[in-house]
C-alpha positions in Angstrom: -14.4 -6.0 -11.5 -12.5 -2.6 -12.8 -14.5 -0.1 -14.2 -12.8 0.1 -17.5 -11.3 -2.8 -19.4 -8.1 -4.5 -18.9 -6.1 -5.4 -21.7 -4.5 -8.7 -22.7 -1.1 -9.5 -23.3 -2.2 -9.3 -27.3 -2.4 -4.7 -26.6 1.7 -4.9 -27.0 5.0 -6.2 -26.4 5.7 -4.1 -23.4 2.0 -5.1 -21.9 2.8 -8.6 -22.7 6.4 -8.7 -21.4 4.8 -7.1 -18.0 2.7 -9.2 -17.5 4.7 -12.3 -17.9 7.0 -10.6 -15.1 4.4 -10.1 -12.5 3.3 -13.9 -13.1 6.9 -14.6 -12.6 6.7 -13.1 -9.4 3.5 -13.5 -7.9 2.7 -16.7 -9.3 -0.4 -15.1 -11.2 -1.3 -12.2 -12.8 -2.6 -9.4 -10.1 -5.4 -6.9 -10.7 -3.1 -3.9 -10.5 -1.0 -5.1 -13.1 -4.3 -5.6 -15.8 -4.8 -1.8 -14.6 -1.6 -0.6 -15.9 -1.8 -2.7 -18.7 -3.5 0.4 -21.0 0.2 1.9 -19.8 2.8 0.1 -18.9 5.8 2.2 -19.1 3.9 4.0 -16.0 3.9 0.5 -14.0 7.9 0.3 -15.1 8.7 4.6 -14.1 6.5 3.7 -10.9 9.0 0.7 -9.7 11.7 3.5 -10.5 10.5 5.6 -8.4 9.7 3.1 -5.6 13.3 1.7 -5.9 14.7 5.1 -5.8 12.6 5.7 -2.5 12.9 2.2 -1.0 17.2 2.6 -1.3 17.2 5.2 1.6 14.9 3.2 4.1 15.0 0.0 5.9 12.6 -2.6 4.4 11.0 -2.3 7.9 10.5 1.5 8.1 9.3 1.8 4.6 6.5 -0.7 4.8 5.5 1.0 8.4 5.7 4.3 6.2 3.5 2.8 3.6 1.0 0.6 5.7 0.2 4.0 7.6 -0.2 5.7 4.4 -2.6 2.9 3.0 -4.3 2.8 6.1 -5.5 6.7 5.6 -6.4 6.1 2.1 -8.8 3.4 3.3 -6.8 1.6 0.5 -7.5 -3.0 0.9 -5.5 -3.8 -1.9 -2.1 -2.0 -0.3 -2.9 -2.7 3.2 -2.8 -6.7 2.1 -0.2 -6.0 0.2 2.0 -4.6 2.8 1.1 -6.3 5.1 1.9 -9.5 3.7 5.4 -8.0 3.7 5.4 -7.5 7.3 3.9 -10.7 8.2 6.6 -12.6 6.1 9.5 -10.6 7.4 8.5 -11.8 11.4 5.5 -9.6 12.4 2.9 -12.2 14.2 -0.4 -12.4 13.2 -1.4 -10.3 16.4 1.0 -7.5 15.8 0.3 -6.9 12.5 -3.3 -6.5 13.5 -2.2 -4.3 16.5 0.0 -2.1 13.8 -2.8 -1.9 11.2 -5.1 -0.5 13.9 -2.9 1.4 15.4 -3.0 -0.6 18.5 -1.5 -0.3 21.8 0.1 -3.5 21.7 1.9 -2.7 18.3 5.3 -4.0 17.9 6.6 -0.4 17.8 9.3 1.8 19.2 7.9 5.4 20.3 10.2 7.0 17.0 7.9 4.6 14.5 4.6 5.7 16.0 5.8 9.4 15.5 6.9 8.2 11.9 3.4 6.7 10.9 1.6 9.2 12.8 3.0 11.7 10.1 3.3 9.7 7.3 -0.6 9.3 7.9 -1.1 13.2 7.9 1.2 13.6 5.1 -1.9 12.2 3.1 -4.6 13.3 5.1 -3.7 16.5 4.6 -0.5 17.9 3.8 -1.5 21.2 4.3 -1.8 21.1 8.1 2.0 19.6 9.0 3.7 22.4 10.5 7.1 22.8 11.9 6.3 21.0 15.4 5.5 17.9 13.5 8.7 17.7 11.8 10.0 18.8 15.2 8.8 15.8 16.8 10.4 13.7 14.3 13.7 14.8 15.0 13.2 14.8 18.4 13.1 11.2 17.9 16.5 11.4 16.2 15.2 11.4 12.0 17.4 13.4 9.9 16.2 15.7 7.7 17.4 12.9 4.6 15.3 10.6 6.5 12.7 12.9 7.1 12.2 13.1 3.4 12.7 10.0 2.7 9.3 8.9 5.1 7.1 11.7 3.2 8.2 10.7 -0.2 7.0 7.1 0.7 3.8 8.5 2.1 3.1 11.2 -0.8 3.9 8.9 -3.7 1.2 5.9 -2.0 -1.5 8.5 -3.0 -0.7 7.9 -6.7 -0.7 4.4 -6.6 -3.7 3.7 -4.3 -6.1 6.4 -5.9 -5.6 4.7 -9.2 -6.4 1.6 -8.0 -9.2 2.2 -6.6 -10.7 5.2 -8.5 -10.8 2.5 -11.4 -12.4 -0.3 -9.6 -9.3 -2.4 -9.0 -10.5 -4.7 -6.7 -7.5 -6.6 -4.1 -6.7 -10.2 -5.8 -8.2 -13.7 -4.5 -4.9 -15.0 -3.7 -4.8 -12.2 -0.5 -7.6 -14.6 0.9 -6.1 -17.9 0.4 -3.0 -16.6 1.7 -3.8 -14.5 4.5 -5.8 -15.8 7.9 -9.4 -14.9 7.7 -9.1 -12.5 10.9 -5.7 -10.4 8.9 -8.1 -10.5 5.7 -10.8 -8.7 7.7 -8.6 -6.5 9.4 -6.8 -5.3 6.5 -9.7 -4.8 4.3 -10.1 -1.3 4.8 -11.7 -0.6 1.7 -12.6 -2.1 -1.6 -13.9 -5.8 -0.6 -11.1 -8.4 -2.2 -12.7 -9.8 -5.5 -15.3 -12.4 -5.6 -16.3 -11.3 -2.0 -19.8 -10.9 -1.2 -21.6 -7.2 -1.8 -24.3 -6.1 0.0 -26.6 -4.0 -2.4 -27.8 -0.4 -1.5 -31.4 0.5 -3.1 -31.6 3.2 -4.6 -34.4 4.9 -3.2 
Protein backbone atom coordinates (compact mmCIF):
# COMPACT_ATOMS: atom_id res chain seq x y z
CA UNK A 1 0.00 0.00 0.00
CA UNK A 2 1.52 3.66 -0.88
CA UNK A 3 2.44 5.69 1.84
CA UNK A 4 0.26 8.63 1.07
CA UNK A 5 -3.19 8.50 -0.37
CA UNK A 6 -4.13 8.03 -3.91
CA UNK A 7 -6.84 10.00 -5.26
CA UNK A 8 -9.92 8.98 -7.10
CA UNK A 9 -11.10 9.92 -10.37
CA UNK A 10 -13.59 12.43 -8.33
CA UNK A 11 -9.78 14.97 -7.45
CA UNK A 12 -10.31 16.38 -11.27
CA UNK A 13 -10.94 16.12 -14.76
CA UNK A 14 -7.41 15.72 -15.81
CA UNK A 15 -6.99 12.89 -12.85
CA UNK A 16 -10.16 11.30 -14.09
CA UNK A 17 -9.45 11.47 -17.87
CA UNK A 18 -5.88 9.73 -16.84
CA UNK A 19 -7.04 7.30 -15.38
CA UNK A 20 -9.67 6.19 -17.78
CA UNK A 21 -6.51 6.12 -20.33
CA UNK A 22 -4.27 3.83 -18.46
CA UNK A 23 -7.44 1.42 -17.93
CA UNK A 24 -7.74 1.66 -21.60
CA UNK A 25 -4.47 0.49 -21.94
CA UNK A 26 -3.63 -1.86 -19.29
CA UNK A 27 -6.90 -3.22 -18.79
CA UNK A 28 -6.92 -1.87 -15.09
CA UNK A 29 -5.89 0.88 -13.27
CA UNK A 30 -1.95 0.49 -12.20
CA UNK A 31 -0.44 1.66 -8.97
CA UNK A 32 1.87 4.17 -10.63
CA UNK A 33 -0.93 5.87 -12.17
CA UNK A 34 -2.93 6.34 -8.45
CA UNK A 35 0.57 7.85 -7.54
CA UNK A 36 0.47 10.56 -10.09
CA UNK A 37 -2.91 11.05 -9.60
CA UNK A 38 -2.19 14.14 -6.77
CA UNK A 39 -0.40 15.44 -10.34
CA UNK A 40 -1.16 14.40 -13.40
CA UNK A 41 0.07 16.85 -15.73
CA UNK A 42 3.65 15.35 -14.44
CA UNK A 43 2.41 11.73 -15.56
CA UNK A 44 1.40 13.51 -19.13
CA UNK A 45 5.17 15.86 -19.28
CA UNK A 46 6.84 12.47 -18.22
CA UNK A 47 5.32 10.40 -21.44
CA UNK A 48 6.72 13.69 -23.30
CA UNK A 49 9.74 13.17 -22.21
CA UNK A 50 9.87 9.42 -22.61
CA UNK A 51 8.51 9.84 -26.27
CA UNK A 52 11.02 12.43 -27.01
CA UNK A 53 13.80 9.93 -25.64
CA UNK A 54 12.26 6.71 -27.02
CA UNK A 55 12.15 8.51 -30.96
CA UNK A 56 16.01 8.20 -31.18
CA UNK A 57 16.39 4.45 -30.03
CA UNK A 58 15.25 1.10 -31.13
CA UNK A 59 12.44 -0.36 -29.02
CA UNK A 60 15.09 -3.00 -28.28
CA UNK A 61 18.01 -0.76 -27.16
CA UNK A 62 15.90 1.47 -25.03
CA UNK A 63 14.27 -1.25 -22.89
CA UNK A 64 18.06 -2.86 -22.55
CA UNK A 65 18.88 0.85 -21.52
CA UNK A 66 16.17 0.97 -19.12
CA UNK A 67 16.04 -2.74 -17.71
CA UNK A 68 19.89 -2.01 -16.79
CA UNK A 69 18.94 1.16 -15.22
CA UNK A 70 15.98 -0.43 -13.10
CA UNK A 71 18.09 -3.17 -12.34
CA UNK A 72 20.63 -0.66 -10.34
CA UNK A 73 17.87 1.04 -8.71
CA UNK A 74 16.78 -2.19 -7.26
CA UNK A 75 13.47 -0.91 -8.83
CA UNK A 76 10.42 -4.35 -9.08
CA UNK A 77 7.87 -2.33 -10.43
CA UNK A 78 10.17 -1.22 -13.73
CA UNK A 79 12.08 -4.35 -14.02
CA UNK A 80 8.38 -6.17 -14.53
CA UNK A 81 7.52 -3.68 -16.43
CA UNK A 82 10.25 -3.86 -18.87
CA UNK A 83 10.58 -6.82 -18.91
CA UNK A 84 7.28 -7.68 -19.98
CA UNK A 85 8.32 -5.61 -23.01
CA UNK A 86 11.14 -7.74 -23.74
CA UNK A 87 9.38 -10.92 -23.22
CA UNK A 88 6.52 -9.91 -25.56
CA UNK A 89 8.81 -8.57 -28.27
CA UNK A 90 10.67 -12.44 -28.57
CA UNK A 91 13.05 -12.55 -25.53
CA UNK A 92 12.44 -16.35 -24.03
CA UNK A 93 11.75 -16.78 -20.66
CA UNK A 94 15.55 -17.96 -20.11
CA UNK A 95 17.08 -14.95 -21.74
CA UNK A 96 15.29 -12.50 -20.09
CA UNK A 97 16.34 -14.03 -16.83
CA UNK A 98 19.98 -14.38 -18.24
CA UNK A 99 19.59 -10.36 -19.23
CA UNK A 100 18.07 -9.26 -15.95
CA UNK A 101 21.03 -10.96 -14.12
CA UNK A 102 23.37 -10.04 -16.20
CA UNK A 103 24.05 -13.57 -17.34
CA UNK A 104 26.48 -15.13 -19.45
CA UNK A 105 24.03 -16.63 -21.57
CA UNK A 106 22.25 -13.25 -22.32
CA UNK A 107 20.92 -12.71 -25.70
CA UNK A 108 23.44 -9.92 -26.17
CA UNK A 109 25.87 -8.65 -28.66
CA UNK A 110 29.26 -7.41 -26.94
CA UNK A 111 28.15 -3.39 -27.99
CA UNK A 112 24.69 -3.97 -25.62
CA UNK A 113 26.71 -5.30 -22.70
CA UNK A 114 29.04 -2.15 -22.97
CA UNK A 115 25.60 -0.14 -23.35
CA UNK A 116 23.98 -1.55 -20.13
CA UNK A 117 27.20 -1.70 -18.44
CA UNK A 118 27.10 2.25 -18.55
CA UNK A 119 23.72 2.84 -18.53
CA UNK A 120 23.93 1.00 -15.07
CA UNK A 121 26.81 3.36 -13.84
CA UNK A 122 25.12 6.33 -15.26
CA UNK A 123 22.79 5.79 -12.06
CA UNK A 124 25.13 4.33 -9.78
CA UNK A 125 27.09 7.08 -9.93
CA UNK A 126 27.47 9.51 -12.54
CA UNK A 127 30.24 11.02 -11.08
CA UNK A 128 32.76 8.30 -11.70
CA UNK A 129 32.12 7.89 -15.82
CA UNK A 130 35.12 9.22 -17.33
CA UNK A 131 36.30 9.58 -20.82
CA UNK A 132 37.33 5.69 -21.24
CA UNK A 133 33.87 4.74 -20.61
CA UNK A 134 32.38 6.75 -23.27
CA UNK A 135 35.51 5.53 -25.13
CA UNK A 136 34.47 2.15 -24.95
CA UNK A 137 31.13 2.92 -26.24
CA UNK A 138 32.35 4.24 -29.36
CA UNK A 139 34.69 1.77 -29.75
CA UNK A 140 31.68 -0.32 -30.17
CA UNK A 141 30.53 2.01 -32.98
CA UNK A 142 27.72 4.48 -30.75
CA UNK A 143 27.75 7.93 -31.92
CA UNK A 144 27.86 10.56 -29.71
CA UNK A 145 23.72 11.25 -30.65
CA UNK A 146 23.39 7.82 -29.54
CA UNK A 147 25.65 8.06 -26.78
CA UNK A 148 23.19 10.59 -25.39
CA UNK A 149 20.49 9.22 -26.24
CA UNK A 150 21.40 5.79 -23.87
CA UNK A 151 22.26 8.27 -20.78
CA UNK A 152 19.14 10.17 -21.15
CA UNK A 153 17.18 6.85 -20.91
CA UNK A 154 19.23 5.82 -17.92
CA UNK A 155 19.31 9.38 -16.08
CA UNK A 156 15.58 10.12 -16.56
CA UNK A 157 14.61 6.15 -14.93
CA UNK A 158 15.89 7.71 -11.66
CA UNK A 159 12.98 10.09 -11.61
CA UNK A 160 10.45 7.68 -12.27
CA UNK A 161 11.61 4.75 -10.15
CA UNK A 162 12.63 6.86 -6.99
CA UNK A 163 9.05 8.19 -6.90
CA UNK A 164 7.73 5.09 -7.07
CA UNK A 165 9.14 3.63 -4.61
CA UNK A 166 10.05 6.43 -2.18
CA UNK A 167 6.13 6.63 -1.83
CA UNK A 168 5.43 3.04 -1.34
CA UNK A 169 4.14 2.22 -4.82
CA UNK A 170 4.08 -1.23 -4.65
CA UNK A 171 4.43 -3.37 -8.52
CA UNK A 172 0.55 -4.29 -9.58
CA UNK A 173 -1.07 -7.99 -9.07
CA UNK A 174 -1.51 -8.31 -12.67
CA UNK A 175 2.64 -8.63 -13.09
CA UNK A 176 1.96 -12.01 -11.20
CA UNK A 177 -0.80 -13.43 -13.07
CA UNK A 178 0.91 -12.49 -16.16
CA UNK A 179 4.37 -13.32 -15.66
CA UNK A 180 5.80 -17.12 -14.85
CA UNK A 181 6.47 -17.51 -11.29
CA UNK A 182 10.36 -18.00 -11.89
CA UNK A 183 10.50 -14.22 -14.16
CA UNK A 184 8.26 -12.84 -11.19
CA UNK A 185 11.02 -13.87 -8.69
CA UNK A 186 13.72 -12.96 -10.81
CA UNK A 187 12.60 -9.57 -11.55
CA UNK A 188 11.51 -8.63 -8.23
CA UNK A 189 14.44 -6.80 -7.31
CA UNK A 190 12.84 -4.70 -4.89
CA UNK A 191 9.56 -3.71 -3.46
CA UNK A 192 7.54 -7.23 -3.13
CA UNK A 193 4.45 -6.95 -5.92
CA UNK A 194 1.27 -6.05 -3.86
CA UNK A 195 -0.64 -8.56 -1.81
CA UNK A 196 2.71 -10.60 -1.56
CA UNK A 197 3.63 -11.95 1.63
CA UNK A 198 5.99 -9.67 4.15
CA UNK A 199 8.12 -11.02 6.55
CA UNK A 200 8.09 -8.77 9.71
CA UNK A 201 11.41 -7.35 11.32
CA UNK A 202 11.03 -6.76 15.24
CA UNK A 203 12.02 -4.05 16.38
CA UNK A 204 14.35 -4.76 18.92
Amino acid sequence: MAFISTPGPEAGDATAAMYVSAEESYGYLPNMYRIFGHRPEVMEKWGALLASIRGHMSLRRYELVTLAAARELKSSYCMLAHGSVLLREGFSETQLADTATDGAHAPLDEAEREMMRFAAKVVRDATSITREDVGRLKAQGFTDAEIFDITEAAAVRCFFSKTLDALGAEPDAAYRERLPANLVQTLTVGRKIEGSFQTATATP
